[in-house]
C-alpha positions, 0 to 999 in steps of 0.5 A, a space after each residue: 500500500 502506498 499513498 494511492 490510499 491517501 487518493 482515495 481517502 481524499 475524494 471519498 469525502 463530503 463531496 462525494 458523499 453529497 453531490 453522488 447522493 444528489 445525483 441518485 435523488 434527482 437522475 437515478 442511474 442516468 449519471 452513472 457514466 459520469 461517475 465511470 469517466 472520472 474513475 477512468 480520468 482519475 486513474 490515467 492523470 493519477 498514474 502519470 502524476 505518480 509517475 512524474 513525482 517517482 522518476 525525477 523524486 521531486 513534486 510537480 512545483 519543483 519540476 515546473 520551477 526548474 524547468 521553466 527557464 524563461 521568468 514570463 513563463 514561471 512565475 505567471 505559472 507558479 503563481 496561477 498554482 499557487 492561486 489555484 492550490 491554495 483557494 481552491 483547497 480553502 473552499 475544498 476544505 471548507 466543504 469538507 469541514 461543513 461535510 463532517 458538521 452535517 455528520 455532527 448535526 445529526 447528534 445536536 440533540 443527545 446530551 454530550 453534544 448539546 452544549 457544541 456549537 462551534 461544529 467547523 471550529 472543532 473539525 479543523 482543530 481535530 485535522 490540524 492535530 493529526 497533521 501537527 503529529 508529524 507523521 505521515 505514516 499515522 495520517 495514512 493510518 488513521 484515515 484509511 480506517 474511517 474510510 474503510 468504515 464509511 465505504 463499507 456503509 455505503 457497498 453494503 447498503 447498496 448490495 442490499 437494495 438490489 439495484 436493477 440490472 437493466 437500469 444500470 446497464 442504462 446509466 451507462 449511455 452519456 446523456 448531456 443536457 442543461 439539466 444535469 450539466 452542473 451535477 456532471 461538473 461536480 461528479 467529475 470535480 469530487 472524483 478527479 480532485 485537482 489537488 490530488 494530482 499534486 499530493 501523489 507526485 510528491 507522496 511517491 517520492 516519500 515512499 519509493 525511491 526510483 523506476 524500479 517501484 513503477 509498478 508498485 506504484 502503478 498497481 496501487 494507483 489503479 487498486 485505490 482508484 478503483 475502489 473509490 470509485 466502487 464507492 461513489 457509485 455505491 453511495 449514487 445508487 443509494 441515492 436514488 433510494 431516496 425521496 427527497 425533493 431537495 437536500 439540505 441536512 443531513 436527514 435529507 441526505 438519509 432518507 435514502 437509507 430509511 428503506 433498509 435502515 429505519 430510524 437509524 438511517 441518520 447516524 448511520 450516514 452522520 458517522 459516515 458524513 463526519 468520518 469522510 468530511 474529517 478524511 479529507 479535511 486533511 488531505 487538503 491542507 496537506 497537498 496546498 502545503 506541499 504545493 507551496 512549499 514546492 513552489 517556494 523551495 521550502 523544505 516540505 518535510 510534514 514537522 518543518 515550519 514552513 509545512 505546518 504554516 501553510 497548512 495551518 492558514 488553509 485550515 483556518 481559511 476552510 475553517 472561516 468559510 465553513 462559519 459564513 452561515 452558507 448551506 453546507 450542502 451548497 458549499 460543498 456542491 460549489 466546492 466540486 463544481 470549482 474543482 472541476 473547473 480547475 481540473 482542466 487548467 491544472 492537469 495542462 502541466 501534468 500532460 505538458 511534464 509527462 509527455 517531455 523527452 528531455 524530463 521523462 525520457 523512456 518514461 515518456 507518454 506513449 501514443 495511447 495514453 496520449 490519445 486517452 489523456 488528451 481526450 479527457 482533457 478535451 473533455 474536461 473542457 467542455 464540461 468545465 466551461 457548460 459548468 459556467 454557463 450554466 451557473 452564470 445563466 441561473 446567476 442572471 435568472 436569480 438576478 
């Protein structure tokens, strides 16, 4: 095992969880193609980010600070990450604060957590402890056990409602409207997380030490991937259980359990809402703190001061946003939607780095990976920009 589980604990987040439920509720099966294109998207940019981190030991930050030798190329590059890295991980984070406070709201009424209130305060506090311990090695350790609780939650519950098989054969077919447009952005955005593409570089290079390990880390990638996307299809065909005409808490959320889960429904997902949301609480911070520090040339070892800085300030800024008194469902739906927009920008430099001879060499894309990694690429595009047509036409409707 490798740090592909750390992958997989960060997408199977409150995202996840909120935006695969959405699209069960309100599309059925129909998106299920969806969810099957990001597995796919994921594992190729997942594997050629890896690849890159293991070959050269370095993280993404470092290789671009390096090689781009003209100023007029680097630094509007390193500055767009680090914009990117670090507010769109803020707003990541705080979806996912606000997802572990959904799980929380659950139990606002039983006596240990009445006197609570400051839910996001103590979220951020907790991911900020675990990440001030100084080991990634414990962080991997402690996340992989709460996924593997909420994963089980959800495969069960699925394998137990007995999905039609006709009806997922059907979700296969891609069906692309203005209806489903922005859920399609969000499915895309919660599943291949920009951010990630950064943390697995640099993670690699912690674990493995040249090319001899590509295929370990190969096999980790595809076998972590792969079950997260198990996952999110499991919570999607739960969703569409459901008979919530719109979702605000957490017993919304629930009421795609109630079937096979009675009363109990709420806590069953409140457990699995706070295990995802304080997951991926870390992974955040974490990746917008290796960024920066690769950026910067800092050291990013997880106990060193610039590390503990930079993470600290975007928990605190997850942690702030988490406190404007926004939804929380709808933070952290516009949390993915930002992550799918970001996507495509980001995963430029991923294709330009892998496809370089002079710094890839034999280790270079070949022709197939190319023709897949730049379809989706394409279609990243597509998607991200329907996204903000979408959004700014309600915006002027709204209006």
């Amino acid at each position: 095992m490798g740090p592909g589980t750390l992958v997989m604990a960060a997408f199977i987040g409150p995202g996840t969880v909120t935006v695969c439920t959405l699209a069960g509720v309100n599309f059925g099966y129909n998106l299920i193609w969806a969810l099957i294109l990001s597995i796919i998207a994921t594992i190729l940019l997942q594997e050629m980010s890896a690849r890159i981190g293991l070959i050269h030991q370095k993280g993404l930050p470092e290789i671009i600070r390096q090689e781009f030798k003209h100023s007029w190329i680097k630094v509007p590059s390193l500055i767009f990450i680090i914009l990117a890295i670090v507010m769109g991980n803020a707003a990541y984070e705080a979806g996912n604060i606000s997802g572990a406070t959904l799980g929380l709201g659950v139990f606002e009424k039983l006596p240990l957590f009445s006197s609570f209130s400051p839910y996001p305060l103590i979220v951020g506090f907790l991911a900020w402890c675990l990440l001030m311990s100084g080991s990634y090695r414990k962080v991997e350790t402690f996340m992989v056990f709460i996924v593997l609780i909420m994963s089980i939650v959800f495969l069960l519950t699925a394998i137990m409602s007995s999905p039609q098989l006709d009806l997922l054969i059907a979700g296969l077919v891609p069906r692309i409207n203005s209806n489903n447009v922005i859920t399609i952005g969000a499915l895309i955005g919660t599943t291949v997380v920009p951010y990630n593409l950064f943390l697995h570089a640099a993670l690699v290079t912690k674990k493995w030490t040249g090319s001899k390990d590509l295929k370990y880390v190969q096999i980790d990638t595809v076998i972590s991937v792969c079950l997260g996307g198990l996952v999110s299809i499991a919570i999607l065909i739960t969703g569409s259980l459901g008979s919530a005409e719109k979702i605000d808490s957490v017993l919304d959320l629930a009421k795609s359990l109630e079937p096979l889960l009675g009363k109990a429904a709420p806590y069953f997902l409140g457990i699995g809402l706070f295990a995802a949301g304080i997951t991926s609480s870390i992974t955040a911070p974490l990746a917008g703190a290796l960024v920066i520090c690769g950026c910067f040339g800092w050291n990013n070892a997880l106990n060193s001061n610039p590390m503990r800085w930079t993470f600290s300030l975007i928990i605190l800024l997850g942690v702030i946003f988490a406190s404007l008194g926004i939804k929380p469902v709808e933070l952290i739906t516009i949390a993915q939607l930002t992550n799918g927009i970001l996507l495509p920008v980001l995963s430029t430099f991923i294709l330009w780095v892998v496809n370089n001879r002079k710094l890839m060499n034999k280790y270079k894309n070949g022709v197939v990976l190319n023709i897949l990694g730049f379809g989706i690429w394409i279609i990243t595009w597509v998607l991200g920009i329907k996204s903000i047509m979408s959004v700014l036409e309600k915006w002027q409707l709204w209006g």
